[in-house]
PyMOL commands that place a pseudoatom at each C-alpha (Angstrom):
pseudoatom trace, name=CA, resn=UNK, resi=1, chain=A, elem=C, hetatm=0, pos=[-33.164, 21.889, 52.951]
pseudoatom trace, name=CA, resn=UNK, resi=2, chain=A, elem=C, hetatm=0, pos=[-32.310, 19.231, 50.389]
pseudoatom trace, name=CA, resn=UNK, resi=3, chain=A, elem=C, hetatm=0, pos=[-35.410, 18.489, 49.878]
pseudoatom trace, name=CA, resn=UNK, resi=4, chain=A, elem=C, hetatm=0, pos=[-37.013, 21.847, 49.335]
pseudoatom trace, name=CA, resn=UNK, resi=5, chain=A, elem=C, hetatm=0, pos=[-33.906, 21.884, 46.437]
pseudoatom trace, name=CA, resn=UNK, resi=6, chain=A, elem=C, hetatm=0, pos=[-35.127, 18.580, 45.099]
pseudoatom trace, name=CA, resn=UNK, resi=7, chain=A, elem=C, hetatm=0, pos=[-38.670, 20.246, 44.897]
pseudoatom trace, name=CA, resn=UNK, resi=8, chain=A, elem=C, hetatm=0, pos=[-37.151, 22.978, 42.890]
pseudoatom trace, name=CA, resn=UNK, resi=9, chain=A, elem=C, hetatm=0, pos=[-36.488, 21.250, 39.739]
pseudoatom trace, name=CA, resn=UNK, resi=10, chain=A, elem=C, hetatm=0, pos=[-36.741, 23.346, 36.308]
pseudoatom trace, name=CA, resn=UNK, resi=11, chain=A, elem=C, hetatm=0, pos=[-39.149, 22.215, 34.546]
pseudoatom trace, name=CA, resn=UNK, resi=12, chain=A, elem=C, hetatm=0, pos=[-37.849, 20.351, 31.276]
pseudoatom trace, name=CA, resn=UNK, resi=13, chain=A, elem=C, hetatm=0, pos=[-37.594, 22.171, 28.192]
pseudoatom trace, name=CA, resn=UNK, resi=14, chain=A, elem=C, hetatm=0, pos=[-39.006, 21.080, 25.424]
pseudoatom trace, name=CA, resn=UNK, resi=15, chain=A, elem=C, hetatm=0, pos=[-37.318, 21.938, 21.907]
pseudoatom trace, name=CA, resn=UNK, resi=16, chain=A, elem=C, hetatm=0, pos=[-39.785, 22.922, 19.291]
pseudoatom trace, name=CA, resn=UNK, resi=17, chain=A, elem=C, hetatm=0, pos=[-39.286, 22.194, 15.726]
pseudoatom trace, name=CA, resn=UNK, resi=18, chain=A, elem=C, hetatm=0, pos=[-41.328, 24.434, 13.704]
pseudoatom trace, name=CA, resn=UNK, resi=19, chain=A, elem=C, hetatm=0, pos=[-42.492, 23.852, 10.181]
pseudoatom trace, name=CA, resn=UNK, resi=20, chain=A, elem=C, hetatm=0, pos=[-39.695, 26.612, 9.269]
pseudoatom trace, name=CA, resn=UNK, resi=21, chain=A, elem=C, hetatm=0, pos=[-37.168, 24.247, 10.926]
pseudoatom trace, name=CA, resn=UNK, resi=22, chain=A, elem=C, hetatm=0, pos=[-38.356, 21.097, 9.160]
pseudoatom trace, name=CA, resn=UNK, resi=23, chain=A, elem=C, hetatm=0, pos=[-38.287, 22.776, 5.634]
pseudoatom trace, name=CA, resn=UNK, resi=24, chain=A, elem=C, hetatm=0, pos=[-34.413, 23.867, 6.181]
pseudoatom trace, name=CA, resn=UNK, resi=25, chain=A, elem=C, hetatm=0, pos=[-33.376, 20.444, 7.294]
pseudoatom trace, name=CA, resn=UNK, resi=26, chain=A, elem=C, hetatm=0, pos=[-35.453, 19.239, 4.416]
pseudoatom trace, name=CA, resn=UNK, resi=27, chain=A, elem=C, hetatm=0, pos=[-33.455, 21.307, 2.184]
pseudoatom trace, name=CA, resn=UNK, resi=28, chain=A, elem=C, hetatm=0, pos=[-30.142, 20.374, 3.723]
pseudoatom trace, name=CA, resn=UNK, resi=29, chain=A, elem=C, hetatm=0, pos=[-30.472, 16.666, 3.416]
pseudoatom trace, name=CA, resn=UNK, resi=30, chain=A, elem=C, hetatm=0, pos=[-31.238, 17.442, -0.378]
pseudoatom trace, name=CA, resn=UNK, resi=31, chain=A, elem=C, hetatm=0, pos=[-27.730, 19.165, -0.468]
pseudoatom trace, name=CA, resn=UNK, resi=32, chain=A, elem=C, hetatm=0, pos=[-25.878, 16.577, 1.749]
pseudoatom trace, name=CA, resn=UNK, resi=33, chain=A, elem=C, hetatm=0, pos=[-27.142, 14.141, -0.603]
pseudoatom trace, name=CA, resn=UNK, resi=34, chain=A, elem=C, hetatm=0, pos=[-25.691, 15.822, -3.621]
pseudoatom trace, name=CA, resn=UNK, resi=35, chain=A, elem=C, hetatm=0, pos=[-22.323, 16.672, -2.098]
pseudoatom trace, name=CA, resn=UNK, resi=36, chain=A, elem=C, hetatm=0, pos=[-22.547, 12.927, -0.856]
pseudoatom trace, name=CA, resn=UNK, resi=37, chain=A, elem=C, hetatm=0, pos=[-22.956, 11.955, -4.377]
pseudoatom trace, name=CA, resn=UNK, resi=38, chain=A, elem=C, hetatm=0, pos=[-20.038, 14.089, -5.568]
pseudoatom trace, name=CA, resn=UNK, resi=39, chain=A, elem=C, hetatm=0, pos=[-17.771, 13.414, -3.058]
pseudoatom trace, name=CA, resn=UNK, resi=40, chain=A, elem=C, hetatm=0, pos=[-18.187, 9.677, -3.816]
pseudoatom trace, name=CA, resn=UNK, resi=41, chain=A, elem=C, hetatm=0, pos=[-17.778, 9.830, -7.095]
pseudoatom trace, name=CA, resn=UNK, resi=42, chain=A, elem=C, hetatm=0, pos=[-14.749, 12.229, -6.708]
pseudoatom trace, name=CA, resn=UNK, resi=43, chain=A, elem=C, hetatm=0, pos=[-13.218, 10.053, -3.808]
pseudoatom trace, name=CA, resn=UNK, resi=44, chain=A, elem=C, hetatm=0, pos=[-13.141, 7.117, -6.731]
pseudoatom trace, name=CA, resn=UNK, resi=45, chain=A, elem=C, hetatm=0, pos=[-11.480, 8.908, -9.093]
pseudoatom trace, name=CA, resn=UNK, resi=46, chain=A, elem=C, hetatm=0, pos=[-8.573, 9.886, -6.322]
pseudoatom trace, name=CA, resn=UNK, resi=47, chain=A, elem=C, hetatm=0, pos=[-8.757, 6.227, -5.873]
pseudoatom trace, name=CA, resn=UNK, resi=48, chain=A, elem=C, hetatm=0, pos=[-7.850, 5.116, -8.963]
pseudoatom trace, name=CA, resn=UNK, resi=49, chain=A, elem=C, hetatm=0, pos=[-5.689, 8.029, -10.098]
pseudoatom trace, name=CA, resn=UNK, resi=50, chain=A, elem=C, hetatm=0, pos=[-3.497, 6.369, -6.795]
pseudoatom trace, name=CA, resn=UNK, resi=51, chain=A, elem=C, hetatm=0, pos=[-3.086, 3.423, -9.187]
pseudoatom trace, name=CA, resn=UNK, resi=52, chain=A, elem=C, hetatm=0, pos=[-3.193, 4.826, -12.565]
pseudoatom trace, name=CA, resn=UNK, resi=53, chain=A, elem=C, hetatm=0, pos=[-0.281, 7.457, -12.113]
pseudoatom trace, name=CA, resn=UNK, resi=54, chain=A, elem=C, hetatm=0, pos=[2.349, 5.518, -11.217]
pseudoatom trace, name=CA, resn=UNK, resi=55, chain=A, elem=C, hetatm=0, pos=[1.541, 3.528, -14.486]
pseudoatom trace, name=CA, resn=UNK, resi=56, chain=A, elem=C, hetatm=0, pos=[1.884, 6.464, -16.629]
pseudoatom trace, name=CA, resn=UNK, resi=57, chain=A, elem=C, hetatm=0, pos=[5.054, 7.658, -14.984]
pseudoatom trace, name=CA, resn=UNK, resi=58, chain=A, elem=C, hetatm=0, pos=[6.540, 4.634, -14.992]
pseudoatom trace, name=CA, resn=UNK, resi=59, chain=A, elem=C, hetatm=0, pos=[5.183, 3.734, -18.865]
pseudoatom trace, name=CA, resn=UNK, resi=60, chain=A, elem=C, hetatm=0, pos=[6.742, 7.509, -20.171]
pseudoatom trace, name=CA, resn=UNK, resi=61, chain=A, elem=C, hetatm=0, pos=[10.683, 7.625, -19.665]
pseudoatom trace, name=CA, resn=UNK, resi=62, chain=A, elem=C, hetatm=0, pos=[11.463, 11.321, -19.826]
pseudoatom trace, name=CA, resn=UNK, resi=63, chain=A, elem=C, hetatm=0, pos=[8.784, 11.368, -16.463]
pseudoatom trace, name=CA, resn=UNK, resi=64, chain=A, elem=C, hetatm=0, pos=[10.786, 8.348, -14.834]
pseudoatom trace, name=CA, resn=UNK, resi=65, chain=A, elem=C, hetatm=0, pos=[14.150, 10.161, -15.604]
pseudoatom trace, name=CA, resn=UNK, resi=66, chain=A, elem=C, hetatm=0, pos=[13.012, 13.323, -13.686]
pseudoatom trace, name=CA, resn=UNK, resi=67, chain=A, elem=C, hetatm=0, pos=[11.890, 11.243, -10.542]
pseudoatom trace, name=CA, resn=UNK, resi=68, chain=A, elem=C, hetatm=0, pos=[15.556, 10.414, -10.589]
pseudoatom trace, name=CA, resn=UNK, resi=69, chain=A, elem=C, hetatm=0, pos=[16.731, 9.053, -7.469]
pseudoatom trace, name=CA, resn=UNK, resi=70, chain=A, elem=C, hetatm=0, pos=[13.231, 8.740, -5.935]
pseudoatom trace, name=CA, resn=UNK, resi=71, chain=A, elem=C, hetatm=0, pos=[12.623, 6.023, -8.617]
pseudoatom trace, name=CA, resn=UNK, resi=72, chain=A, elem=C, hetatm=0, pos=[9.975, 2.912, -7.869]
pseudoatom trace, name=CA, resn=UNK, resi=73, chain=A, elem=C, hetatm=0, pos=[9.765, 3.923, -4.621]
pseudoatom trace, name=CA, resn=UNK, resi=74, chain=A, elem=C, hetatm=0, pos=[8.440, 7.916, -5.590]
pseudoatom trace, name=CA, resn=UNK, resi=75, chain=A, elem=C, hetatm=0, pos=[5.659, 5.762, -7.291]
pseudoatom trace, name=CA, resn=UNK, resi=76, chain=A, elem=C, hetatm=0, pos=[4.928, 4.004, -4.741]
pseudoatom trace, name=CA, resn=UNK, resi=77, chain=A, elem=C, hetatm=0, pos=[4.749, 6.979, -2.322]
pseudoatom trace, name=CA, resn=UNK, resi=78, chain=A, elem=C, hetatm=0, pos=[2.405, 8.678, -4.909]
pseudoatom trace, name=CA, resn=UNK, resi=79, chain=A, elem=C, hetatm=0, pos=[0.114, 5.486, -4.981]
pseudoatom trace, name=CA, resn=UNK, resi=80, chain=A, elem=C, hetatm=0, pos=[-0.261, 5.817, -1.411]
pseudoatom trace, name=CA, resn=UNK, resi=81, chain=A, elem=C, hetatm=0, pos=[-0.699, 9.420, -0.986]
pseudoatom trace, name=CA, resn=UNK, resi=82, chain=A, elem=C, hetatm=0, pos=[-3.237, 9.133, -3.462]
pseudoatom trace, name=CA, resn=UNK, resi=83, chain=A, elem=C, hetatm=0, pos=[-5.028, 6.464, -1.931]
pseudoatom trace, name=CA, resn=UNK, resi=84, chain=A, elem=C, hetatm=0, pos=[-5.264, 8.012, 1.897]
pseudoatom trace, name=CA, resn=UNK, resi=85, chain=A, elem=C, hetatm=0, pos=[-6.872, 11.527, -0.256]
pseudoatom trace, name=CA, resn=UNK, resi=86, chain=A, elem=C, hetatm=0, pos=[-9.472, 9.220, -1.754]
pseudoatom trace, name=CA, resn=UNK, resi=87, chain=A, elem=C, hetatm=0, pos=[-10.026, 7.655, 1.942]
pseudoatom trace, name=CA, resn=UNK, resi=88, chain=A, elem=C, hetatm=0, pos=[-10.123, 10.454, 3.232]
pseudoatom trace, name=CA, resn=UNK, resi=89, chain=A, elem=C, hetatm=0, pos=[-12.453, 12.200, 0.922]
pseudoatom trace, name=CA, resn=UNK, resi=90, chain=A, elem=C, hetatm=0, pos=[-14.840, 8.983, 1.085]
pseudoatom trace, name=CA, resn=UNK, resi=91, chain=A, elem=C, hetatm=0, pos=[-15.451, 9.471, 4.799]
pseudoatom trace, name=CA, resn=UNK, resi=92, chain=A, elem=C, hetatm=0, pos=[-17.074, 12.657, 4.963]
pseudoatom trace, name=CA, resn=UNK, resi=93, chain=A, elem=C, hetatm=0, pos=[-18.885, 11.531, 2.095]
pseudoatom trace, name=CA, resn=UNK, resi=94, chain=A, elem=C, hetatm=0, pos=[-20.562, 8.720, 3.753]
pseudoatom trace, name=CA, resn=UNK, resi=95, chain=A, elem=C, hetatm=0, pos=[-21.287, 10.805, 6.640]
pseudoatom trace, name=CA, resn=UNK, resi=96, chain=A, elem=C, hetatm=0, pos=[-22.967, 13.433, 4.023]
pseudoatom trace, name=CA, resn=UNK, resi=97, chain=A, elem=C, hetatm=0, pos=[-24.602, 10.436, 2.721]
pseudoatom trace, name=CA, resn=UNK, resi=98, chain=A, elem=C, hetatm=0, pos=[-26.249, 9.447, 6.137]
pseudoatom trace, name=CA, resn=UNK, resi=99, chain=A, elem=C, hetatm=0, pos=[-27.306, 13.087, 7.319]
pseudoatom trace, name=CA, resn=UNK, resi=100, chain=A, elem=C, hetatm=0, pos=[-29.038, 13.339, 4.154]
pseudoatom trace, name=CA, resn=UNK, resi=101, chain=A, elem=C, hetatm=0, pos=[-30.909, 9.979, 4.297]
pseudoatom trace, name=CA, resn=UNK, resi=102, chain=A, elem=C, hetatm=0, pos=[-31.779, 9.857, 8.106]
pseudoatom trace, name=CA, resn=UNK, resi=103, chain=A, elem=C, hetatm=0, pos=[-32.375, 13.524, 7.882]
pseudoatom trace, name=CA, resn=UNK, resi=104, chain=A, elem=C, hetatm=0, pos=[-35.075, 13.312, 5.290]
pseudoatom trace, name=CA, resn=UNK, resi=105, chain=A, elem=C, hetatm=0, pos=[-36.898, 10.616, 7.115]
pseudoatom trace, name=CA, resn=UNK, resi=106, chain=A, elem=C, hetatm=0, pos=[-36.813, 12.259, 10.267]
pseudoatom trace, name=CA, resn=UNK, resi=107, chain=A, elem=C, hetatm=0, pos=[-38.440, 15.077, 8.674]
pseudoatom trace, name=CA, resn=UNK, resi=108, chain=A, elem=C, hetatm=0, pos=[-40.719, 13.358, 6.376]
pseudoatom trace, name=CA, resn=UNK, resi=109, chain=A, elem=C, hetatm=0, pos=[-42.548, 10.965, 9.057]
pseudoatom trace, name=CA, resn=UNK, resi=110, chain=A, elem=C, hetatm=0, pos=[-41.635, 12.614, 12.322]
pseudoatom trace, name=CA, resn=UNK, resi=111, chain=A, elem=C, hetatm=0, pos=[-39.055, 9.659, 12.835]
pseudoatom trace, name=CA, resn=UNK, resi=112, chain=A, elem=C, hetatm=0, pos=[-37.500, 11.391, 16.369]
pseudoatom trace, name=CA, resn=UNK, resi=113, chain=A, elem=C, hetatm=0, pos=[-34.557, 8.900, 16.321]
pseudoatom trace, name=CA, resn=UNK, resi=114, chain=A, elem=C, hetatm=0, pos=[-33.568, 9.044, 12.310]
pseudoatom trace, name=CA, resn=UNK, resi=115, chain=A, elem=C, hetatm=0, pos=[-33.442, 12.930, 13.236]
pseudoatom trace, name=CA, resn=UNK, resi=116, chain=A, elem=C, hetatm=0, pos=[-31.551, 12.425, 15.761]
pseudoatom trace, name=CA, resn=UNK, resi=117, chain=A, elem=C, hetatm=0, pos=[-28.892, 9.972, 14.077]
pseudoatom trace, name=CA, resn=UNK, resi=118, chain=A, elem=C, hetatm=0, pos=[-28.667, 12.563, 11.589]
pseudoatom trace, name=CA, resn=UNK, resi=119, chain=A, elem=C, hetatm=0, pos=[-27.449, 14.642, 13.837]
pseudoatom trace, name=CA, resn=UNK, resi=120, chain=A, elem=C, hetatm=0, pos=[-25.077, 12.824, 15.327]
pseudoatom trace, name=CA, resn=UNK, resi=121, chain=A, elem=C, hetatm=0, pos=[-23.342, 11.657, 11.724]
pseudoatom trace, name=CA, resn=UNK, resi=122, chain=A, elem=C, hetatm=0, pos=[-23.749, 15.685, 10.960]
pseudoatom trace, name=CA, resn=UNK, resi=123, chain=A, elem=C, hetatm=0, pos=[-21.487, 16.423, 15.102]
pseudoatom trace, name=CA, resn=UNK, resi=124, chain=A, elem=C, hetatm=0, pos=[-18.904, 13.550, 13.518]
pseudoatom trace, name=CA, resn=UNK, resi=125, chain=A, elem=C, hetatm=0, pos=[-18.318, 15.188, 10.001]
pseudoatom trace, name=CA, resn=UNK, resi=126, chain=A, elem=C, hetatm=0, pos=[-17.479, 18.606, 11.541]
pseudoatom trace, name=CA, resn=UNK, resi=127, chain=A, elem=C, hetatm=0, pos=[-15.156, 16.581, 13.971]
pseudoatom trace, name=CA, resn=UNK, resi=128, chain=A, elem=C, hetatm=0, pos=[-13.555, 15.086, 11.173]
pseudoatom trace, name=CA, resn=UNK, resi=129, chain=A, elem=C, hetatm=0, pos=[-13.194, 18.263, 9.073]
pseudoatom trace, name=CA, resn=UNK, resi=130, chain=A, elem=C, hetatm=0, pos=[-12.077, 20.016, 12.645]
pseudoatom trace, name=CA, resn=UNK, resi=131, chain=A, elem=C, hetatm=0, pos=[-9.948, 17.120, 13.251]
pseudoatom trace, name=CA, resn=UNK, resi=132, chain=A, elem=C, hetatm=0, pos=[-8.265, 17.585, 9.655]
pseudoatom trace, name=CA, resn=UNK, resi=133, chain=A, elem=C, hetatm=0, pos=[-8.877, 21.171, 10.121]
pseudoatom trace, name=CA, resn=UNK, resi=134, chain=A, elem=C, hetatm=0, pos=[-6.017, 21.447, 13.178]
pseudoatom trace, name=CA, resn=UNK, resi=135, chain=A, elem=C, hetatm=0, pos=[-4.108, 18.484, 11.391]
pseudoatom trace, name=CA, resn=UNK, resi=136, chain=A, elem=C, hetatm=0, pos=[-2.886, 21.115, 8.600]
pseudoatom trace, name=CA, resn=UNK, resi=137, chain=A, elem=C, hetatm=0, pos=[-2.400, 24.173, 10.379]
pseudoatom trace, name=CA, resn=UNK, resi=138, chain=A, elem=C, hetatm=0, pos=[-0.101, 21.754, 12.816]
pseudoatom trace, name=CA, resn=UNK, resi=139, chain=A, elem=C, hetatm=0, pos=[1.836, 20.800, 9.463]
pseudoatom trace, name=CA, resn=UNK, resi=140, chain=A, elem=C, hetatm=0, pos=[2.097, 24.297, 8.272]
pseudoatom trace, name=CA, resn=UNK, resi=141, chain=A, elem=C, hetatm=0, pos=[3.779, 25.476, 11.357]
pseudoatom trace, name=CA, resn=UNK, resi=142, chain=A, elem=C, hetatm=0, pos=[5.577, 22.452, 11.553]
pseudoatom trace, name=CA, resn=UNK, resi=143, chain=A, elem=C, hetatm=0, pos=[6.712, 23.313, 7.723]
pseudoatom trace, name=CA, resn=UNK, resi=144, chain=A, elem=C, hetatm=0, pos=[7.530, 26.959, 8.625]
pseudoatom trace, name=CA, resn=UNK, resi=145, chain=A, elem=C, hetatm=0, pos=[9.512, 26.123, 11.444]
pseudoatom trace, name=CA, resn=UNK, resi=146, chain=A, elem=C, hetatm=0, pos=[11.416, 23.513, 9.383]
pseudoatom trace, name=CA, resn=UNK, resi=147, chain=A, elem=C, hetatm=0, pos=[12.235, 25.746, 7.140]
pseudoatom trace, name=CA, resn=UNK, resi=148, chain=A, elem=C, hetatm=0, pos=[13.325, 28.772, 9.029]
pseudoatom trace, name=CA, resn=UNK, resi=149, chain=A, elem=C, hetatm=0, pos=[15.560, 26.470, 11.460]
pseudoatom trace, name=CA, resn=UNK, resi=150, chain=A, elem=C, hetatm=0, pos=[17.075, 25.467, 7.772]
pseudoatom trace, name=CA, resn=UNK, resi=151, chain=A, elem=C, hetatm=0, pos=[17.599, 29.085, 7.067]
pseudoatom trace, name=CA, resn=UNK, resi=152, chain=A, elem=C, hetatm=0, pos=[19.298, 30.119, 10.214]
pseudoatom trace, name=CA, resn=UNK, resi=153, chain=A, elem=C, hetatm=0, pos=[21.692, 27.086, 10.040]
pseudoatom trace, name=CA, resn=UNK, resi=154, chain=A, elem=C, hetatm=0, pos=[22.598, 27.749, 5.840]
for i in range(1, 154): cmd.bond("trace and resi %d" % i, "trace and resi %d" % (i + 1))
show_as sticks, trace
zoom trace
């Protein structure tokens, strides 16, 4: 019985990548490059707007007045929110940045294993964006809740 199940295999499927195929995943790793390119060079400006701002607030008094109690230390929470945005606007990038290079080279020469790394960096940057995705809606409801319980007890 088990082995007349054995015998019974499917046969293996074979995916087929059609010229089609290869000339939209051609076309996407142009794109991911671009947006790769942006987001890098938009992820360094984040960056160094973390460390440029609290200069300017800091070097224009009537801005430092109106941080009021927060003081040094709302600069220094600026700086830092500033600097995990650029972070986290870098990752993705790099990620863009490999689809788009493994991608084309899969696609180019045929390269099975650049396709497939491509791929897999493509599965981790909608993981990450999912990730960050669920991370914000969490923080809204956590933010609505916060605030109603603040209305009932006013």
């Amino acid at each position: 019985m088990i082995e007349e199940f054995e015998e019974q295999k499917p046969a293996e499927v074979k995916l087929v990548v059609t010229e089609d195929i290869r000339s939209y995943l051609y076309d996407i790793t142009k794109w991911a490059k671009f947006l790769s390119v942006v987001g890098f060079v938009v992820s360094i400006f984040v960056i160094i707007a973390a460390f440029s701002i609290p200069a300017l607030i800091n070097s224009n008094p009537a801005v430092a007045t109106q941080m009021g109690q927060l003081g040094s230390s709302g600069t220094t929470i600026v700086t830092i929110v500033y600097f995990v945005l650029g972070l986290l606007l870098f990752y993705p990038s790099i990620l863009l940045n490999k689809i788009a290079n493994k991608g084309k080279q899969g696609v180019l020469f045929g390269d099975q294993e650049s396709l497939n790394s491509a791929m897999a960096s493509l599965k981790s940057l909608f993981k990450f964006w999912g990730s960050i995705t669920i991370a914000i809606i969490a923080f809204y409801f956590l933010l609505i809740f916060m605030v109603g319980a603040g209305m009932a007890g006013a």
